[in-house]
C-alpha positions in Angstrom: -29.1 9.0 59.0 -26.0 7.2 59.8 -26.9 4.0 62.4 -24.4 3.5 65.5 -23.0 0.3 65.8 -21.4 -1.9 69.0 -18.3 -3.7 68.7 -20.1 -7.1 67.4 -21.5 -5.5 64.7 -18.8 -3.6 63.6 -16.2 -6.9 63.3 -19.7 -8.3 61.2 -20.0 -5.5 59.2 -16.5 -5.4 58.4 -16.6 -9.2 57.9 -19.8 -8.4 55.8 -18.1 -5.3 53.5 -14.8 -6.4 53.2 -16.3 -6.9 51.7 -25.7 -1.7 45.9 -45.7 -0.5 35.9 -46.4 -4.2 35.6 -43.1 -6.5 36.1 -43.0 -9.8 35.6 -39.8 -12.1 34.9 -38.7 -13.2 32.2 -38.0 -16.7 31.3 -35.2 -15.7 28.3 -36.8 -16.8 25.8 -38.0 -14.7 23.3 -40.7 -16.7 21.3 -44.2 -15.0 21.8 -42.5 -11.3 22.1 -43.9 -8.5 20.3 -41.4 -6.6 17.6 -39.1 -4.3 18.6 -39.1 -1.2 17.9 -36.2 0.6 19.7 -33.6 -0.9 21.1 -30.7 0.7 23.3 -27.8 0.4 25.0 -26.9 1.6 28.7 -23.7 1.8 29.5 -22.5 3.2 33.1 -19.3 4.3 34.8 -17.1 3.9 32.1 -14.3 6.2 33.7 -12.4 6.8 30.5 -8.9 7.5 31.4 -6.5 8.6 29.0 -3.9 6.0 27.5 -1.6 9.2 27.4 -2.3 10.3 30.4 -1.1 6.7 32.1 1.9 6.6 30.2 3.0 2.9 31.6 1.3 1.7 34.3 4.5 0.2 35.9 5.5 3.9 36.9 5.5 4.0 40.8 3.2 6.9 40.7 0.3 4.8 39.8 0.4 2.0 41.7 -1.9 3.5 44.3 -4.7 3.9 41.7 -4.3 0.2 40.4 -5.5 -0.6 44.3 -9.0 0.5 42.7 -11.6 -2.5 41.4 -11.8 -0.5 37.8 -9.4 -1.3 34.6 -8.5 1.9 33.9 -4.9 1.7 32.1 -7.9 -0.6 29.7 -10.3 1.5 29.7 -10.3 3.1 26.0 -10.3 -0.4 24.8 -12.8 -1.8 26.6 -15.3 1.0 26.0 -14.7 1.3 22.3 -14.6 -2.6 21.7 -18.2 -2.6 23.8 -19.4 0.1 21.6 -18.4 -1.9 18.7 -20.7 -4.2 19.8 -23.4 -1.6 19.9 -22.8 -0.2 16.2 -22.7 -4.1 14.9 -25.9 -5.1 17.0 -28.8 -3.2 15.3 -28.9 -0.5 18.6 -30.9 2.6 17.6 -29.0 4.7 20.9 -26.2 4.2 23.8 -27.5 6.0 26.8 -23.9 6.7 29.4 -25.5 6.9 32.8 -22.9 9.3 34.0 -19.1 9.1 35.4 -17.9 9.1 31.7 -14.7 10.1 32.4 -12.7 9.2 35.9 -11.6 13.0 36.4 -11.8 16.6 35.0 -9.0 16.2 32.9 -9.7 17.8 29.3 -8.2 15.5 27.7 -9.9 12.6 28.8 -13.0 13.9 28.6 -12.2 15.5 24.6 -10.8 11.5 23.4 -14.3 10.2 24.7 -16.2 12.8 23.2 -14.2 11.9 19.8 -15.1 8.1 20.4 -18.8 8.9 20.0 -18.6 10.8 17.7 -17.4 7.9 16.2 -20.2 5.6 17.1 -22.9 9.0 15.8 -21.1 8.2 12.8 -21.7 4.8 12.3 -25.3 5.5 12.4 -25.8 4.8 16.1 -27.4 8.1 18.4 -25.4 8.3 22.0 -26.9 10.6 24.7 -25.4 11.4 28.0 -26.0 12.6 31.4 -23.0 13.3 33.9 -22.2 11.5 37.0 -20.1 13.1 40.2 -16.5 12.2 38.8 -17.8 14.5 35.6 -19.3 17.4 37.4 -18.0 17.7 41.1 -18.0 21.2 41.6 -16.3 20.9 45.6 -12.8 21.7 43.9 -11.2 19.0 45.9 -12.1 16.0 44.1 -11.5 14.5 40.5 -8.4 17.1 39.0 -7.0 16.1 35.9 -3.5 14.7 36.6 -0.5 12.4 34.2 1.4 9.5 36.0 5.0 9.8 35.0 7.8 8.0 35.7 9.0 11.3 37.9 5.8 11.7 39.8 1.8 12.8 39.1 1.4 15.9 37.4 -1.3 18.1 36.9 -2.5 18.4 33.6 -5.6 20.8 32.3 -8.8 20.1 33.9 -12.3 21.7 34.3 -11.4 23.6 37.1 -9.1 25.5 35.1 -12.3 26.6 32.9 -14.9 29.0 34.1 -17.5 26.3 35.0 -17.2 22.9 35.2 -20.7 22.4 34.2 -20.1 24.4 30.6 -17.0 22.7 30.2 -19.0 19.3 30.2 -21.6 20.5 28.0 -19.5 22.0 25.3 -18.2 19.0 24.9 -20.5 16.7 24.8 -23.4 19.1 23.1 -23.6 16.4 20.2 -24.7 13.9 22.6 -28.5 14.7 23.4 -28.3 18.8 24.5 -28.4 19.0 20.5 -31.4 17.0 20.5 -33.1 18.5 23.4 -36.4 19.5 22.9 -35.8 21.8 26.5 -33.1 22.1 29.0 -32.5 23.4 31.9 -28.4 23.4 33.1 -27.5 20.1 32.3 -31.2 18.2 32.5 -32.5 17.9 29.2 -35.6 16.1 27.4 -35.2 14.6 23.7 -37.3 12.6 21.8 -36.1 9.0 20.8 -39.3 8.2 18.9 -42.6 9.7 17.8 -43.8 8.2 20.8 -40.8 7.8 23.5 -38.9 10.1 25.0 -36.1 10.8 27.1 -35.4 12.8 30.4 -31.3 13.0 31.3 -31.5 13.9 34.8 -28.1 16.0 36.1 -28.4 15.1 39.9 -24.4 15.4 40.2 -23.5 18.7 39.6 -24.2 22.1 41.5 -26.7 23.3 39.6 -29.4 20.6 40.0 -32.0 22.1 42.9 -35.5 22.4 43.6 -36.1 24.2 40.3 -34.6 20.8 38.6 -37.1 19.3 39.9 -40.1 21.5 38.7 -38.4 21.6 35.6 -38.6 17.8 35.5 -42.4 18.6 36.1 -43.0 20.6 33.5 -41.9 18.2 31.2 -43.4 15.1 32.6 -46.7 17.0 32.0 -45.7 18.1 28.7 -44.6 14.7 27.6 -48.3 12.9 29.3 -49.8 16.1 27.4 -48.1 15.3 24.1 -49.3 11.5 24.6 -45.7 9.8 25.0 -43.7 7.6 26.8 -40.9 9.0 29.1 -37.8 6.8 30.3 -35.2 8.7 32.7 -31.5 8.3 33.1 -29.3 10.1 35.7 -26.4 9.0 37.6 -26.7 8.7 41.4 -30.1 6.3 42.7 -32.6 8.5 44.4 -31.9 6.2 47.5 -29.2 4.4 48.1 -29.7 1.0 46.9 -27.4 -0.3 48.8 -28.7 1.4 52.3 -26.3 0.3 55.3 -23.3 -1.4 53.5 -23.0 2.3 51.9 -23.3 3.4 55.8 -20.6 1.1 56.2 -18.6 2.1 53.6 -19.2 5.5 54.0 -20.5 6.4 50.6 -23.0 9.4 51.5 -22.9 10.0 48.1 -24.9 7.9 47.0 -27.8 9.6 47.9 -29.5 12.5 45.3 -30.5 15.9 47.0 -34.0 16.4 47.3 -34.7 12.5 47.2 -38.2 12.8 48.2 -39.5 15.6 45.9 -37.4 13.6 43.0 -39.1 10.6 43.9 -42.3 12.2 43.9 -42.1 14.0 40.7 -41.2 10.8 38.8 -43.1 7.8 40.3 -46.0 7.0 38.1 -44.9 9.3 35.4 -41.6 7.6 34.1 -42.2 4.0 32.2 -38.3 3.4 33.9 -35.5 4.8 35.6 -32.2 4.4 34.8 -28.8 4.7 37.2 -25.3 4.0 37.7 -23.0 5.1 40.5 -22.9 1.7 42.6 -21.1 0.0 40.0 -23.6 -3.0 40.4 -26.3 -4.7 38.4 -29.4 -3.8 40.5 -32.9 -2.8 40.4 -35.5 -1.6 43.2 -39.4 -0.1 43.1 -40.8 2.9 44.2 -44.3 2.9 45.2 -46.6 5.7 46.2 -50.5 4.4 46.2 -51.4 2.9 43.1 -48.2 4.7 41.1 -44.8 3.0 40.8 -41.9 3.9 39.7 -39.0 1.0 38.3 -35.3 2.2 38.9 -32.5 0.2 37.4 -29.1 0.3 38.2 -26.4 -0.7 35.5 -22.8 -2.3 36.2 -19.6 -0.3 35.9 -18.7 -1.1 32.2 -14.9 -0.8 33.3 -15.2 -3.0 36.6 -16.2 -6.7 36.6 -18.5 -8.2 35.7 -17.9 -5.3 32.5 -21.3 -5.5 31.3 -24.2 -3.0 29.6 -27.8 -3.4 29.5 -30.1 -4.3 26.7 -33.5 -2.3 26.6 -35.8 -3.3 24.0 -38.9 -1.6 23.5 -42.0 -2.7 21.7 -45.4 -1.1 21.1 -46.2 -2.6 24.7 -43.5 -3.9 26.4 -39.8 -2.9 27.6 -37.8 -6.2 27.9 -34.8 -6.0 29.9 -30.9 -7.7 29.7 -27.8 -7.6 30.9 -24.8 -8.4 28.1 -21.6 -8.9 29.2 -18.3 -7.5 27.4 -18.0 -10.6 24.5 -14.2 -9.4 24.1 -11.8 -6.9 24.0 -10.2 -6.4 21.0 -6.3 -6.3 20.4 -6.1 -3.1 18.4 -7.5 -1.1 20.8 -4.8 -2.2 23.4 -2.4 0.1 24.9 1.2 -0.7 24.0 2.5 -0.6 27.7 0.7 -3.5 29.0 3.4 -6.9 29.5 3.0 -9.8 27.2 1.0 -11.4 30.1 -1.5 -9.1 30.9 -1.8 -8.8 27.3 -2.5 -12.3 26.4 -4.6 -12.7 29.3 -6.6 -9.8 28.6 -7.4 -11.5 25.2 -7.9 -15.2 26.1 -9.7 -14.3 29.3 -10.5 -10.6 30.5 -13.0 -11.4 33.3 -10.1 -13.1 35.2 -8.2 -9.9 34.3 -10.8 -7.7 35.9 -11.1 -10.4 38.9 -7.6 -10.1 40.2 -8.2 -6.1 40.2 -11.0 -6.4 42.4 -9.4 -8.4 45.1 -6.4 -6.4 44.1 -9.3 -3.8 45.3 -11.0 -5.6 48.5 -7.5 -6.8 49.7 -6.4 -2.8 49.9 -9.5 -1.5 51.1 -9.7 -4.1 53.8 -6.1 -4.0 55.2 -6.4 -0.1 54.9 -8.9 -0.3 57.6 -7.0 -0.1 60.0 -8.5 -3.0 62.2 -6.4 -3.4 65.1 -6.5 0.5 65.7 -10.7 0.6 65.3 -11.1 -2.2 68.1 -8.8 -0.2 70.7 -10.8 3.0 69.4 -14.4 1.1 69.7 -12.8 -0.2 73.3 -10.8 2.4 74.8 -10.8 5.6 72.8 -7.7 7.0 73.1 -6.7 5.4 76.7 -6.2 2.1 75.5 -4.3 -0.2 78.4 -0.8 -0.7 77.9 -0.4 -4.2 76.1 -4.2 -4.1 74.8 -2.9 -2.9 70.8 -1.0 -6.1 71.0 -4.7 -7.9 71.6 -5.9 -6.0 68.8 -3.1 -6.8 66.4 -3.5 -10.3 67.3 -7.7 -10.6 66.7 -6.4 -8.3 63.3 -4.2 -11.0 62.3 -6.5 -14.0 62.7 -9.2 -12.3 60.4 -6.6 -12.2 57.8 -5.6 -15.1 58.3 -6.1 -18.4 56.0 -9.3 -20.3 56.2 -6.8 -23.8 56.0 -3.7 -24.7 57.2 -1.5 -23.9 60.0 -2.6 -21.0 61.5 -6.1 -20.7 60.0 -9.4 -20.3 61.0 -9.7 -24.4 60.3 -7.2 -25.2 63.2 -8.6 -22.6 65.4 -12.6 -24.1 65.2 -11.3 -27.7 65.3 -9.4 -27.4 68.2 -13.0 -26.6 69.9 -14.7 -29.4 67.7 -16.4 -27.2 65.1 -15.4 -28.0 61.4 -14.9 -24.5 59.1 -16.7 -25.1 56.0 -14.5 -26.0 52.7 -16.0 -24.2 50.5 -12.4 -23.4 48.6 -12.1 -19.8 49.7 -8.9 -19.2 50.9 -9.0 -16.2 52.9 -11.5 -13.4 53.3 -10.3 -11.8 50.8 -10.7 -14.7 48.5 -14.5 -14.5 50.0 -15.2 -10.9 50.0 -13.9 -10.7 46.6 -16.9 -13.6 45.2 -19.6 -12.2 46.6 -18.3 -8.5 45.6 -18.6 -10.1 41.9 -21.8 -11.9 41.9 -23.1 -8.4 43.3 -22.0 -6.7 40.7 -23.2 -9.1 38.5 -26.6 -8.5 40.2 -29.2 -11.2 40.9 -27.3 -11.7 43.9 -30.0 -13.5 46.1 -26.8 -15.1 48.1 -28.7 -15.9 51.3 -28.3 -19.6 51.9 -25.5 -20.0 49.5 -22.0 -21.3 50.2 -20.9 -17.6 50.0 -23.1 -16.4 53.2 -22.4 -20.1 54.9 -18.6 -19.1 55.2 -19.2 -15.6 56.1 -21.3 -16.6 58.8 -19.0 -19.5 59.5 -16.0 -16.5 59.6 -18.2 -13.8 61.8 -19.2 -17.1 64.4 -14.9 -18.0 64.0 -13.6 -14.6 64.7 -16.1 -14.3 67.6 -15.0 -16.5 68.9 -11.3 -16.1 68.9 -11.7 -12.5 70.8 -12.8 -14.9 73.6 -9.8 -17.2 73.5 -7.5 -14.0 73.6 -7.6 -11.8 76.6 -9.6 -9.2 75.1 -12.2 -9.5 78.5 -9.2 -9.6 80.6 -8.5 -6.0 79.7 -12.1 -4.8 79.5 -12.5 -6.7 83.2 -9.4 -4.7 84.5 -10.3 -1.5 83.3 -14.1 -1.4 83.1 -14.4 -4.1 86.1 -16.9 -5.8 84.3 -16.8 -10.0 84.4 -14.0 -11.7 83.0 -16.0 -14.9 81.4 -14.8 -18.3 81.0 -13.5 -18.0 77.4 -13.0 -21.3 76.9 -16.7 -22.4 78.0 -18.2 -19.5 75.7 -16.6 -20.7 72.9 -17.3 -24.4 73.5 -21.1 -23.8 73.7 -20.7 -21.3 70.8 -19.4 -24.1 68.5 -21.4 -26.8 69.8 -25.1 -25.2 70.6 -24.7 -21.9 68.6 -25.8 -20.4 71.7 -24.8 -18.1 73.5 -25.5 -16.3 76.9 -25.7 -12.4 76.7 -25.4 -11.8 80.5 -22.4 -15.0 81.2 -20.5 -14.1 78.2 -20.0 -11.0 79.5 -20.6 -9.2 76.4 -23.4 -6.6 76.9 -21.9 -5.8 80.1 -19.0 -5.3 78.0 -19.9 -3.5 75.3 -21.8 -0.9 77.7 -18.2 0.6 79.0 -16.8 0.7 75.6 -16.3 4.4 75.0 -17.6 4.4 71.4 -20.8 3.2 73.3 -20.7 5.8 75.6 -20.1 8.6 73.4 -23.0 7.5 71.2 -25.2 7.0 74.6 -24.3 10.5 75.8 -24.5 12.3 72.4 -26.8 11.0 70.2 -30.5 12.6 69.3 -31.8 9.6 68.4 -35.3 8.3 69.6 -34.0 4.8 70.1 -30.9 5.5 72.0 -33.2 7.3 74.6 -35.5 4.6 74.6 -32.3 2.3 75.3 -30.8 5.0 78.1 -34.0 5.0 80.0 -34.1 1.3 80.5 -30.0 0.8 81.4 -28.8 0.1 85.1 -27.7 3.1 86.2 -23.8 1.8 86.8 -24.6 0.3 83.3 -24.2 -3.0 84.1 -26.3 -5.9 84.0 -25.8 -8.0 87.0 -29.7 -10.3 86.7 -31.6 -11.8 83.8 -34.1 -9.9 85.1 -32.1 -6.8 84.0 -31.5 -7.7 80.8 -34.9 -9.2 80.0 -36.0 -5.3 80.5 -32.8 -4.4 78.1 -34.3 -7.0 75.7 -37.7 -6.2 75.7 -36.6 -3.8 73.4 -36.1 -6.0 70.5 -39.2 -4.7 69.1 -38.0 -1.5 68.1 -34.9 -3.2 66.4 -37.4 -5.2 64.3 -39.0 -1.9 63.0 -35.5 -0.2 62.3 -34.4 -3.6 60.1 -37.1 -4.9 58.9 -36.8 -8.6 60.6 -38.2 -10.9 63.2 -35.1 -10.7 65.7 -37.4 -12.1 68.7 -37.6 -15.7 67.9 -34.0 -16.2 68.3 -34.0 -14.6 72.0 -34.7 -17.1 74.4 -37.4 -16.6 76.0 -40.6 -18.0 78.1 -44.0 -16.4 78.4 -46.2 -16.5 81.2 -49.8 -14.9 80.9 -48.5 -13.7 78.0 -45.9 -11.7 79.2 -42.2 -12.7 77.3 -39.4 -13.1 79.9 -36.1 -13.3 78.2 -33.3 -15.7 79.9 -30.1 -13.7 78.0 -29.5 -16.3 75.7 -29.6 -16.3 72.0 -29.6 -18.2 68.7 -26.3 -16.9 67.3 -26.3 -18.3 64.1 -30.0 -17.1 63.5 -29.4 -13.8 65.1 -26.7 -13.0 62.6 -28.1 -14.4 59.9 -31.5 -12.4 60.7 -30.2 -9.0 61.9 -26.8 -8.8 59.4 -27.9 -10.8 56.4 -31.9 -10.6 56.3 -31.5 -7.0 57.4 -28.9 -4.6 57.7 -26.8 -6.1 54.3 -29.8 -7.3 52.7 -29.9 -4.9 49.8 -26.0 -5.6 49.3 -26.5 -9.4 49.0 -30.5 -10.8 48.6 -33.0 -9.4 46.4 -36.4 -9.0 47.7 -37.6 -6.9 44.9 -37.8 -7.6 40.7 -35.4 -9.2 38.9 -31.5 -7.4 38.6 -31.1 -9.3 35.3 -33.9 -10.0 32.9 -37.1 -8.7 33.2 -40.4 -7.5 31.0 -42.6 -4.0 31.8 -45.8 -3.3 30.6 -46.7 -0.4 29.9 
């Protein structure tokens, strides 16, 4: 269920986005490790696009798609220089955890079926399961098209065939529906040893449902009947791993259909779970009683930080790594890249696969539309005259330098508050680091110099919508108090306090229409918890007011998972809390954005991303 947010939150969360058995962690080394046995390779989200199809990716009419955070005019060769690496490493199988190709186009899809082939050949076994850009059945999304120096064109593409889902298996039948032991659509169970077996889960496609899942059933019982060992790969998480950054973000996707019955059938009965999607290096647990299920999430192989996963397996263990890309190789280059891009590719790719991403985060952030969401949030559609001027001008200071004339630096000083130097540039520069080390996974960023400047940003740009005349506007039109921006600020930088009810803010944010609308429409338990204890004009004009606002904090701490209450102000008397209005920014941000909203996206509270050891 998607989570309504104020005005505060939403210039965080933007800040924050614009921005996914037995374990115990292992140490690296390998002395003491029983023998393996079987050892794979799981590669995710390679979204194989045609060298053919790109043609030169100086054309006009692919610009728009080199604004995404994937390679793809690299893609061949960085998947078949990776599974190079997998023929010449002693790998037994490659497992593709779905969105093999980056659309329907035949094409695409028929030169990566050829590339395993290739790797079959060469004695190595690939199986695969298909992921939303394979499968998408909505007829809307994902068509096969050619960038040209005249324009896109459409070329051939599943939805020219019959079925999308035949299409994709008739294709890739050599890689595990061959093997299958049973299928049903395109789930299918094979054996990878005498005693291990796999289950490729379709959760993409229109055909997975409810009789999936008992499907899925009837095999897990088979497989416990038969006496074996069951690992699982599909595409989408059950969950999304990366909770409210996805709500953010708006990736609904990211969610399977019939979660909870999937979830069910698995836990305790899988040895592990494997995923892509996210395009991060990630991990979570499932637990139900004394059963748990491990679900592991593997990196875009075509995205920074370009890496696969390593799963060894041993009579008792599976030990678990992350390899990164060791190189692309020059013959598997496409001849339309410069002489730059093409030496840098080969002396450095990662720095290659950098500048895409904040070629990515730069796009997806500007295309936001900033200034035009804070009138919306504020005014709806009956924005003052003069007020989109405001707007543009709060716009322009997020994106603005962190140094320098005109930066976030000069801004803070000027109020005696010195912006970290932590050598970001802008937020882009920011968003674009922690985007990579999330990717990279082991993220566990809290307390790093990476969450000091964002919260050193969120605490800036707060700031500066007081030093504008943002209230001015919201005091005209909503009559609510127009604060003393200056002193707000001042007490912000110096104390990191600040007063709800003086500042204005809650009175504020209560005549937003975005507010009202979510007041006046929503279902939700908590926002009629939050209706019955408002002032009927909806303003705040006592502490005592807002202390009865404020008393419920507790249900926020049940929705997020964190202590918010210590950093309210607050003083008891026979035991009863009485809450002045003023709060610990800094700790409120950090607690309610970073320890709970975005924790998933950038701490790790569960077992290791990276390297890890299961007993079975």
């Amino acid at each position: 269920m998607r989570k309504n947010k104020t005005f505060l939150f939403i210039l965080i969360c933007i800040l924050a986005f614009t921005l996914s058995c037995v374990l115990v962690a292992c140490d690296g080394e390998e002395s003491g490790r029983e023998k393996t046995e079987y050892k794979v390779a799981v590669m995710s989200d390679l979204h194989y696009f045609s060298p053919e199809l790109i043609g030169d990716y100086s054309y006009d009419s692919i610009q728009g798609k080199l604004n995404d955070a994937k390679t793809y005019e690299i893609s061949r060769a960085m998947i078949m220089s990776a599974l190079d690496e997998v023929v010449s490493g002693g790998y037994n199988a490659v497992i593709i955890t779905g969105d093999l190709c980056d659309d329907h186009a035949v094409q695409s899809h028929t030169e990566l079926a050829e590339i395993f082939a290739s790797v079959e050949e060469r004695g190595v076994d690939v199986f695969v399961v298909p992921g939303n850009h394979d499968v998408d059945g909505s007829g809307t999304g994902y068509q096969g098209v050619k960038y040209t120096e005249s324009g896109i064109e459409q070329v051939e593409d599943f939805y020219d065939t019959p079925s999308i889902t035949e299409s994709f298996k008739n294709i890739y039948v050599s890689f595990g529906y061959d093997k299958a032991r049973a299928s049903l659509g395109l789930t299918y169970v094979a054996d990878l040893t005498d005693n291990l077996r796999l289950l490729a889960i379709d959760n993409c496609s229109t055909e997975f449902s409810l009789a999936t899942v008992e499907f899925i059933k009837q095999q897990l019982a088979i497989a416990k009947s038969d006496g074996v060992r069951v690992i699982a790969a599909m595409h989408k998480p059950i969950y999304d791993i990366f909770d409210e950054v996805s709500m953010i973000v708006d990736t609904s996707s990211a969610v399977t259909d019939y979660a909870d019955e999937l979830e069910e059938a698995l836990t305790g009965n899988v040895s592990l779970l494997l995923v892509g999607h996210n395009h991060a290096t990630d991990a979570v647990t499932h637990s139900s009683g004394d059963k748990t299920l491990l679900e592991v999430m593997t990196v875009s192989l075509t995205q920074s930080t370009n890496s696969y996963r390593v799963l060894e397996f041993s009579e008792n263990h599976i030990y678990g790594s992350v390899k990164k890309l060791s190189a692309v190789k020059e013959e598997y280059l496409p001849s339309y890249l410069t002489t730059a891009d093409k030496s840098l590719i080969l002396s450095d790719y990662f720095q290659y696969s950098k500048a895409r991403v904040k070629r990515f985060v730069t796009s997806r952030v500007k295309g936001i539309d900033l200034s035009a969401k804070i009138s919306d949030i504020v005014f709806g559609e009956t924005a003052p005259d003069g007020f989109d001027e405001v707007a543009k001008d709060i716009e322009r200071f997020v994106f603005s330098p962190f140094k320098g004339e005109g930066s976030y630096a000069e801004f803070t000083a000027s109020y005696g508050y010195t912006f970290p130097d932590n050598g970001y540039g802008d937020i882009f520069d920011l968003i674009t680091d922690i985007a990579l080390k999330v990717f990279d996974g082991g993220e566990n960023l809290k307390g790093t110099k990476q969450m000091q400047t964002l919260s050193a940003a969120v605490k800036a740009v707060f700031a500066y919508v007081y030093s504008t005349d943002f209230f001015g506007y919201v005091s005209d039109v909503c009559g609510v108090a127009n604060p003393d921006g200056a002193k707000v600020i001042s007490l912000l930088f110096q104390s990191d306090r600040l007063n709800l009810l003086s500042s204005s803010l809650v009175d504020a944010l209560l005549h937003f229409d975005a507010v009202t609308d979510m007041l006046n429409s929503s279902s939700s338990s908590l926002v009629k918890i939050l209706k019955a204890y408002l002032p009927k004009d909806g303003r705040f004009d006592s502490t005592e007011e807002l202390n009865v606002f404020l008393s419920l904090i507790p249900v926020l701490e049940l929705m997020f998972d964190v202590d918010l209450d210590k950093y309210f102000e607050k003083t008891i008397n026979d035991g009863y809390a009485s809450y002045t209005g003023t709060v610990d920014f800094d700790g409120f941000v950090s607690a309610f954005i970073f320890d709970g909203a975005v924790k998933s996206f950038v701490t790790d509270f569960d077992f290791p991303d990276r390297t890890f050891e299961i007993s079975y």
